[in-house]
C-alpha positions in Angstrom: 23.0 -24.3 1.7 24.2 -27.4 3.6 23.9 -26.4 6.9 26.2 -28.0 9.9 24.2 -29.5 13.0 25.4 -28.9 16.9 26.8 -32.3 18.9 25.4 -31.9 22.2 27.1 -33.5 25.1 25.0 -36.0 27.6 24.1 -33.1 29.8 22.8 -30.5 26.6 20.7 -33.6 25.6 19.7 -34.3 29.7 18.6 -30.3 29.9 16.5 -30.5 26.2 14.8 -33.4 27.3 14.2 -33.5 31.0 15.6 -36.9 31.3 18.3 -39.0 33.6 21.6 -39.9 32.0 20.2 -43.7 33.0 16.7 -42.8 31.0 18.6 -41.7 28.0 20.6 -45.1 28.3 17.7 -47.2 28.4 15.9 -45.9 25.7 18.9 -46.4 23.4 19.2 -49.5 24.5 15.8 -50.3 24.0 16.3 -48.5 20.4 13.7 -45.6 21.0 16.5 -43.2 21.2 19.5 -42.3 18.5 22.8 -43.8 19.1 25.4 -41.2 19.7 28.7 -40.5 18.1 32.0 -41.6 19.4 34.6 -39.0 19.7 37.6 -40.9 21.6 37.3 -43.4 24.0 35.4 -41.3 26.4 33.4 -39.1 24.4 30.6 -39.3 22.7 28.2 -36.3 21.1 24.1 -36.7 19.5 23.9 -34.6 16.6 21.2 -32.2 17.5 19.0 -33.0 15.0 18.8 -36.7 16.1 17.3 -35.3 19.6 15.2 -32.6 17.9 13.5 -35.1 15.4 13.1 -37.4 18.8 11.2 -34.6 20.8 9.0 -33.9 17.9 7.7 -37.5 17.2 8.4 -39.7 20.3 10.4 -42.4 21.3 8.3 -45.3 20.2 8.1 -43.7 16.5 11.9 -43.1 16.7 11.8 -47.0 17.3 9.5 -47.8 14.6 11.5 -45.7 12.1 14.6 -47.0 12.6 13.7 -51.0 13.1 15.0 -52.6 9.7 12.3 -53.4 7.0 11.2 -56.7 6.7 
């Protein structure tokens, strides 16, 4: 069964991880953290298996796995 994953909102993602809103900017910036989804023009949600995946190998292998190939 295909199962349907939670969005979590800046603050769900802030209280999993321990992390500023500005932290969580400048590792997506920096590409070690998943980009989020736009909802409207003033919403966006990360799909809760994006941030569990990133807490259970890091930032710098989120990075890694999601630079193009070569």
């Amino acid at each position: 069964m295909n199962e349907m994953s939670q969005l979590l909102t800046v603050k769900e993602v802030q209280s999993r991880l321990g992390w500023s809103r500005a932290t969580i900017y400048r590792h997506m910036s920096a590409g070690q953290f998943p980009k989020p989804r736009r909802l409207s023009s003033g919403s966006v949600r990360w799909d809760q298996r994006d941030i569990e995946e990133l807490i259970r190998i890091g930032t710098d292998a989120w990075k890694e796995q999601s630079e193009p190939a070569l």
